[in-house]
ZADO-1210 file (C-alpha; in nm, 4 decimals, padded with zeros to 6 digits):
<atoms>
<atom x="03.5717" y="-02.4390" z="04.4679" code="UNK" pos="1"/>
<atom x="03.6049" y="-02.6761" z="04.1898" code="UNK" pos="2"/>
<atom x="03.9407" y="-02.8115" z="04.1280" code="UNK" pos="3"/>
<atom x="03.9221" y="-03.0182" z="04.4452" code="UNK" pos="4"/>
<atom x="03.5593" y="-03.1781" z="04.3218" code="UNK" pos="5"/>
<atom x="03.6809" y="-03.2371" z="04.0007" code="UNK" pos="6"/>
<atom x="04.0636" y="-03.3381" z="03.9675" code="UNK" pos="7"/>
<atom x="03.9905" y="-03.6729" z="04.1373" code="UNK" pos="8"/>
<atom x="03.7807" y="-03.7735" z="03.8579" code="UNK" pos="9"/>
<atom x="03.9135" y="-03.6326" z="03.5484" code="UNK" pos="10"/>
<atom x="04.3020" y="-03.6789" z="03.5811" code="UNK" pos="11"/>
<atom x="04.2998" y="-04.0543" z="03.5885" code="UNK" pos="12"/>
<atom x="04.1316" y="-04.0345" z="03.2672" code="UNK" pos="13"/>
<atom x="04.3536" y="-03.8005" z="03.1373" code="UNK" pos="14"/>
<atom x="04.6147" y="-04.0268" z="03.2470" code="UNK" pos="15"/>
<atom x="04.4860" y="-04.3586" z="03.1098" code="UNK" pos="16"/>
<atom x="04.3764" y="-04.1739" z="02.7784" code="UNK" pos="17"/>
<atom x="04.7291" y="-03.9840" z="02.7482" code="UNK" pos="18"/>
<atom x="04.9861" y="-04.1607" z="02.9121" code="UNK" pos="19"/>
<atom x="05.2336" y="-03.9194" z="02.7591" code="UNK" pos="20"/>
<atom x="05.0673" y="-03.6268" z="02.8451" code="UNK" pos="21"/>
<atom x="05.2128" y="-03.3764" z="03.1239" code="UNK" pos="22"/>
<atom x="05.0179" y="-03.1196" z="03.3049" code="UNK" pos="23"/>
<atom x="05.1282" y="-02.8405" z="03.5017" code="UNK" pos="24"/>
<atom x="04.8623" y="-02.7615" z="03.7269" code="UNK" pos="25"/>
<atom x="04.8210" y="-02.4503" z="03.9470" code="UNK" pos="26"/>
<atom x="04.5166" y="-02.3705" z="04.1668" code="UNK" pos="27"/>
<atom x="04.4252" y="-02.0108" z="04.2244" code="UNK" pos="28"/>
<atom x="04.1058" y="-01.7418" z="04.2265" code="UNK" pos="29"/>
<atom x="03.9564" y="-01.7055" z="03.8533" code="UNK" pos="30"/>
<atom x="04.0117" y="-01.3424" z="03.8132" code="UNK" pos="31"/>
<atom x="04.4023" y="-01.4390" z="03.8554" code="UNK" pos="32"/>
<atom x="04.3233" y="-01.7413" z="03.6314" code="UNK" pos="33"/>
<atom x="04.1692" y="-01.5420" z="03.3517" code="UNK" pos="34"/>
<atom x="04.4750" y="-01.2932" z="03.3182" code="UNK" pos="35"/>
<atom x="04.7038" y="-01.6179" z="03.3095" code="UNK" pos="36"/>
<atom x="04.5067" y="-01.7012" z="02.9847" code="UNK" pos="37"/>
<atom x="04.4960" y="-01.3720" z="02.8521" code="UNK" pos="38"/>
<atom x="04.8718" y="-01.2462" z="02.9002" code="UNK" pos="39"/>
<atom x="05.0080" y="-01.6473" z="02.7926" code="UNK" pos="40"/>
<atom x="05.0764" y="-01.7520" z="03.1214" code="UNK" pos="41"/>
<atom x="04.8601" y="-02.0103" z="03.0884" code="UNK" pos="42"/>
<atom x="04.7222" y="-02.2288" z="02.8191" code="UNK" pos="43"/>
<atom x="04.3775" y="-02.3542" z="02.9896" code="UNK" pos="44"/>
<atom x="04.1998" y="-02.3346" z="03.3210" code="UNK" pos="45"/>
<atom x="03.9156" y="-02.4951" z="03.4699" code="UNK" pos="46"/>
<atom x="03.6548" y="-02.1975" z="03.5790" code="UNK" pos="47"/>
<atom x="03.2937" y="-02.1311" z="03.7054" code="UNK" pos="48"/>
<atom x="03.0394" y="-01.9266" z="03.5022" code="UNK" pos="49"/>
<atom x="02.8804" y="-01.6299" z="03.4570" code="UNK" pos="50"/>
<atom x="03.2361" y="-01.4046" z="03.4368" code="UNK" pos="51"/>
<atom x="03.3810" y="-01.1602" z="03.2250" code="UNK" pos="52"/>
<atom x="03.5050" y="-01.4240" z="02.9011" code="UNK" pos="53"/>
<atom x="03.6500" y="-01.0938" z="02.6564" code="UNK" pos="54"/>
<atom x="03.9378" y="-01.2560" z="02.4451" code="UNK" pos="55"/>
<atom x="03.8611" y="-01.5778" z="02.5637" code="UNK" pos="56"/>
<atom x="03.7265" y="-01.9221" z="02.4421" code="UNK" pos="57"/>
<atom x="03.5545" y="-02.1897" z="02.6292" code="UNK" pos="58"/>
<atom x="03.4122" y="-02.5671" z="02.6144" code="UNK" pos="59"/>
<atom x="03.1218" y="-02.6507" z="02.8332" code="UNK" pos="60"/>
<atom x="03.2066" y="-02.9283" z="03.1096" code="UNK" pos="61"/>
<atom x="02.8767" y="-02.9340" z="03.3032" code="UNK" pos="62"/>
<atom x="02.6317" y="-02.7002" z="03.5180" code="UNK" pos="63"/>
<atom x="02.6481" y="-02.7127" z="03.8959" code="UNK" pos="64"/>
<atom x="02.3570" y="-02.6747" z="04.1237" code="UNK" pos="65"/>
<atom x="02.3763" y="-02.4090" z="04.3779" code="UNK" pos="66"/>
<atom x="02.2378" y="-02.5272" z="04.7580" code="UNK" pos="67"/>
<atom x="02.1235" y="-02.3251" z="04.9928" code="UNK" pos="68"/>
<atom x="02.3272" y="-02.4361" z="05.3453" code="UNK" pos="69"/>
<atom x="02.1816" y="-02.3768" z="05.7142" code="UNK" pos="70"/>
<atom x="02.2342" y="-02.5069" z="06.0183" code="UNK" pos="71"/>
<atom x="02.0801" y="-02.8689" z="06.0380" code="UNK" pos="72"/>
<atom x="01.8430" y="-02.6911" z="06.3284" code="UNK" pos="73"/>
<atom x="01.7312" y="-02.3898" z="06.1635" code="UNK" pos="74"/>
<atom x="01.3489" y="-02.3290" z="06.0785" code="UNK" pos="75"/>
<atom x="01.4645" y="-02.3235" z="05.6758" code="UNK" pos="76"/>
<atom x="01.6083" y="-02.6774" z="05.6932" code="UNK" pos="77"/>
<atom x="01.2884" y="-02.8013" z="05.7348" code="UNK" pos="78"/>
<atom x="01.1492" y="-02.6941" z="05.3921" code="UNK" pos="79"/>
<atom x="01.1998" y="-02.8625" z="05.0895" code="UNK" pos="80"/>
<atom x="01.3249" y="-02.5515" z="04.9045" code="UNK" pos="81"/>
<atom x="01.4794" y="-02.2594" z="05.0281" code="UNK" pos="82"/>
<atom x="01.3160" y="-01.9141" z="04.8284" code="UNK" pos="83"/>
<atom x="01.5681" y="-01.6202" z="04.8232" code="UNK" pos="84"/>
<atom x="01.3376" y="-01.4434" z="04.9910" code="UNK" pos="85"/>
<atom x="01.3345" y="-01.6509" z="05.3199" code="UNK" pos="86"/>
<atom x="01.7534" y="-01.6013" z="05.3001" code="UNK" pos="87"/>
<atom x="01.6853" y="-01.2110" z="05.2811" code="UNK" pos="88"/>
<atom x="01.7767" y="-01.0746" z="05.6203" code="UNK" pos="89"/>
<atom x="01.9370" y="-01.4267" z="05.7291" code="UNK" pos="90"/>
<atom x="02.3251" y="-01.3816" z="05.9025" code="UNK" pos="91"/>
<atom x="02.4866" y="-01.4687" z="05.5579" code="UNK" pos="92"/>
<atom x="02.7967" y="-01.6270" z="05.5805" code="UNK" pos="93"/>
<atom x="03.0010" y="-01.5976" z="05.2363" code="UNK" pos="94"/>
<atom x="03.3272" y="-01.6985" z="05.0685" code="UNK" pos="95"/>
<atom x="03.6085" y="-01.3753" z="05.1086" code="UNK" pos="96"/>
<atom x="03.5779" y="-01.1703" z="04.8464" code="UNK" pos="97"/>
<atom x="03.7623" y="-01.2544" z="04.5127" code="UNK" pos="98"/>
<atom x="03.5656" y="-01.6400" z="04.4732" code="UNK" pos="99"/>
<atom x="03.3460" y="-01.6594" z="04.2459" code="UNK" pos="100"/>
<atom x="03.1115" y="-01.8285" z="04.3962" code="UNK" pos="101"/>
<atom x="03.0367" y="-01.5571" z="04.6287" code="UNK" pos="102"/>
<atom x="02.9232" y="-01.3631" z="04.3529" code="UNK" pos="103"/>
<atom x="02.7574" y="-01.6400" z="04.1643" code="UNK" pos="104"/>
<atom x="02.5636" y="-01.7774" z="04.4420" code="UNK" pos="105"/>
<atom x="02.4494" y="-01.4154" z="04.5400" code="UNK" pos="106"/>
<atom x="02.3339" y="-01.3665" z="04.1396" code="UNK" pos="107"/>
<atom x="02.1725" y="-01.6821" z="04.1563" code="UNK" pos="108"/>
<atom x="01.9413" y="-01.5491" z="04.4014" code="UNK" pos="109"/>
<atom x="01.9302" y="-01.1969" z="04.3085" code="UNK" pos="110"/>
<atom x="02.0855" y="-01.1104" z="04.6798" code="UNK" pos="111"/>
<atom x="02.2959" y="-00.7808" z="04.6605" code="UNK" pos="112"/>
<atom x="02.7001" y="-00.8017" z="04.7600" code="UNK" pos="113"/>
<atom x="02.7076" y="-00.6786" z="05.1308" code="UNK" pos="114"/>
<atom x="03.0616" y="-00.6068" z="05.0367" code="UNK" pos="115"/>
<atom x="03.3644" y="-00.5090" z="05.2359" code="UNK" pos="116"/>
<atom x="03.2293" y="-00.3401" z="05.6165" code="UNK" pos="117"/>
<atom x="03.1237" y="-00.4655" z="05.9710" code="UNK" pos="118"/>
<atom x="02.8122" y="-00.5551" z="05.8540" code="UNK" pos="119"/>
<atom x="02.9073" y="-00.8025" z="05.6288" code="UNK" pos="120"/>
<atom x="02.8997" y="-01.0529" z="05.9201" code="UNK" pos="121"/>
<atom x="03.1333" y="-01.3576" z="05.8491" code="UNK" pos="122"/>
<atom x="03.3216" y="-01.4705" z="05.5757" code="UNK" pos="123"/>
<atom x="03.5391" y="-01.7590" z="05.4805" code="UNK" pos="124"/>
<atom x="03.8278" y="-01.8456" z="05.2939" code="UNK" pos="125"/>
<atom x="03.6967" y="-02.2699" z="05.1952" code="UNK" pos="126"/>
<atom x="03.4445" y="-02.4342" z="05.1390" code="UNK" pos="127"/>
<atom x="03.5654" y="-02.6557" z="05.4640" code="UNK" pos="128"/>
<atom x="03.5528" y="-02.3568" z="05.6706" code="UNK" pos="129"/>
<atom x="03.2207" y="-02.2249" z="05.5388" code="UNK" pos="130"/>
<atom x="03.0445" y="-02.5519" z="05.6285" code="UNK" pos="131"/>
<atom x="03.1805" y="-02.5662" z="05.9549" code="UNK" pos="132"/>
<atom x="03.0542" y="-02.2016" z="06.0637" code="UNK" pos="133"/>
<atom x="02.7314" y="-02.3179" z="05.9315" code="UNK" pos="134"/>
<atom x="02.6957" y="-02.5720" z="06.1053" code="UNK" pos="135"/>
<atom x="02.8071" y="-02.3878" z="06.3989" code="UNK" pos="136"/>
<atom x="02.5010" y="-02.1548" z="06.3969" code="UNK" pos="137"/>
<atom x="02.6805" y="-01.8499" z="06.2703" code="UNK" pos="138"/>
<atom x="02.4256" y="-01.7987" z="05.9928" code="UNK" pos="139"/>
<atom x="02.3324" y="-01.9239" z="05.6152" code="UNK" pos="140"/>
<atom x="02.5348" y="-02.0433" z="05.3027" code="UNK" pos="141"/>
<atom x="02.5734" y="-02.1761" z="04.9216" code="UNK" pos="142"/>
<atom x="02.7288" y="-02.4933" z="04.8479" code="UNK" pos="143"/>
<atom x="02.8069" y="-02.6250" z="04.5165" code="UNK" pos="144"/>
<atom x="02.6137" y="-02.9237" z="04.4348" code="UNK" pos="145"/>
<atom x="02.9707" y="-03.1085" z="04.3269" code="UNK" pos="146"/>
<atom x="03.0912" y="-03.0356" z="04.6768" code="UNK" pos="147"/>
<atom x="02.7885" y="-03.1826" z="04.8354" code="UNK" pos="148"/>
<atom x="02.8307" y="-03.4741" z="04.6667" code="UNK" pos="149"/>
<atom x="03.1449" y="-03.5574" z="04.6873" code="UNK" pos="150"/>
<atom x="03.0939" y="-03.5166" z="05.0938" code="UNK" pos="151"/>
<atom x="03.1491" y="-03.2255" z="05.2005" code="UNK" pos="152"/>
<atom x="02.8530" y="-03.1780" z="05.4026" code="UNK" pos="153"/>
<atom x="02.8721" y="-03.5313" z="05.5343" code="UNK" pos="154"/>
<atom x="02.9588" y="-03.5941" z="05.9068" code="UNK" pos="155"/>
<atom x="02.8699" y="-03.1660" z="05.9846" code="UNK" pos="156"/>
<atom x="02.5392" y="-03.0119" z="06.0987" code="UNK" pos="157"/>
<atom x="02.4787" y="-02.8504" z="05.8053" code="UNK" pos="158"/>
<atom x="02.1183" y="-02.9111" z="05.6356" code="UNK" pos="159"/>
<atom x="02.1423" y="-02.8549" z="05.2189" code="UNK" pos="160"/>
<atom x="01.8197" y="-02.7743" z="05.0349" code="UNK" pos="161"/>
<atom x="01.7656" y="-02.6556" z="04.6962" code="UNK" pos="162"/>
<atom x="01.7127" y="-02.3056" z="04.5698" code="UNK" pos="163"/>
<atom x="01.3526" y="-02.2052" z="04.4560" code="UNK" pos="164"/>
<atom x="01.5451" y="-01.9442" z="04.2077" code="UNK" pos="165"/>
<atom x="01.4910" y="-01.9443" z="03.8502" code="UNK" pos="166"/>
<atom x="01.8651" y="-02.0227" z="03.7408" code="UNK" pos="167"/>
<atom x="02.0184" y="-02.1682" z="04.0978" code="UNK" pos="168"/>
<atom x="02.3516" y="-02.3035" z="03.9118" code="UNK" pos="169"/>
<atom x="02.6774" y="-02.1957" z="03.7389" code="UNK" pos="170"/>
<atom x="02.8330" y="-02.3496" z="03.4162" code="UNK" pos="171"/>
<atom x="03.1650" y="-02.5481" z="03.4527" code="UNK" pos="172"/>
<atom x="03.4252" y="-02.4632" z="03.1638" code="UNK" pos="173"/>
<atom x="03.7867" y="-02.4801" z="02.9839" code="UNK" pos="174"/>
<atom x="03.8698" y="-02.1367" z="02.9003" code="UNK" pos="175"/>
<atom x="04.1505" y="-02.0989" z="02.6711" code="UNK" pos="176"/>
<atom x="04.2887" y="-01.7661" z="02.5223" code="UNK" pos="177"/>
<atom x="04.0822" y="-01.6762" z="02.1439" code="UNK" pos="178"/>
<atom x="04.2855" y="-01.7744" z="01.8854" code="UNK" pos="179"/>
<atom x="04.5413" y="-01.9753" z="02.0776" code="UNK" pos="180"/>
<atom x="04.6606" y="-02.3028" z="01.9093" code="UNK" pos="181"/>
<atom x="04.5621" y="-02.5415" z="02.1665" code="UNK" pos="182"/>
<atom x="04.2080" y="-02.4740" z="02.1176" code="UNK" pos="183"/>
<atom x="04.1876" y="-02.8094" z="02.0090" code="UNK" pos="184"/>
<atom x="04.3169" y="-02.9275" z="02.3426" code="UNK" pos="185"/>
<atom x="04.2028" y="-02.7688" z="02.5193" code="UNK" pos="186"/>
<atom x="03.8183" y="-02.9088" z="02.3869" code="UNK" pos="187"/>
<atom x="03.9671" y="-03.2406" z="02.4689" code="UNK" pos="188"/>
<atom x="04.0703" y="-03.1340" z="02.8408" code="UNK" pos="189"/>
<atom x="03.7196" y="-03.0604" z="02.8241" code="UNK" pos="190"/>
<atom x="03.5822" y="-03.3875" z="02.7503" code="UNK" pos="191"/>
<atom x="03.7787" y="-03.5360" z="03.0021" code="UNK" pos="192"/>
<atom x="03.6378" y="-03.3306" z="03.2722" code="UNK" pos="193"/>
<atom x="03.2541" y="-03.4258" z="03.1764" code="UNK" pos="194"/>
<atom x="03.0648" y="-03.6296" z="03.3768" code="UNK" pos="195"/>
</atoms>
């Protein structure tokens, strides 16, 4: 849920700033991300905050809003901020399990995990997908800010409002293993990525 918001900018500054430089780039689910870094199999990666950082180092890029998503006819689309409390009880249509920002978006809003079972309702495995079954009046969403912006929403009947939660955002990073030496790099990969 980042990569695809984020690449476009930062790799043609990467590329005018180091021409020599080659990355290898590989996009995958953080918790398979986070072992690369720990077990070597990886020397960086671009993740979403709050998660589990033991062993690891990291280099703030930027924060990103969480939005609360409904279909563009839906009684919560017409308020100017959506409280977790009006979302409570609301067919909740989440990324599959293993994304973080299921869990981060659910945090943000002190929501419990309906977890795994028929209750769970829907679930999807994009961003794409999710805004689509919003917009089809299957039920409610997140959506990263970054996403929003860069058009996801755009063209889809899918109303995006801003949470009335006390921390409604995750923190963008480079994560690199502790003690590796490419820390330094990977700092720079960092600034490169900022906004």
């Amino acid at each position: 849920t980042i990569a695809p918001f984020m690449l476009p900018v930062a790799l043609p500054r990467l590329k005018t700033a180091y021409p020599q430089l080659r990355l290898y780039l590989r996009e995958d689910l953080t918790p398979r991300l986070v072992q690369g870094l720990k077990t070597g199999g990886l020397e960086a990666a671009l993740i979403a905050l709050p998660y589990d950082m033991a062993g690891l180092e990291w280099a703030h890029i930027a924060d990103d809003e969480l939005l609360a998503a409904t279909p563009a006819d839906h009684p919560l689309a017409a308020q100017s901020r959506v409280t977790p409390e009006a979302l409570d009880g609301e067919a909740m249509i989440l990324l599959e399990d293993g994304h973080c920002l299921r869990e981060h978006a659910l945090a943000a809003c002190g929501l419990p995990d309906p977890g795994p079972g028929d209750d769970e309702g829907f679930a999807a495995s994009s961003l794409p997908t999710l805004v689509e079954m919003v917009g089809s009046g299957l039920g409610v969403s997140f959506l990263p800010a970054m996403a929003v912006r860069s058009g996801l929403t755009r063209n889809s009947q899918v109303a995006v409002r801003p949470l009335a939660a006390d921390h409604p955002s995750r923190e963008i990073v480079i994560a690199w293993r502790k003690g590796s030496s490419r820390g330094a790099e990977a700092r720079l990969l960092a600034e490169a990525f900022r906004p």
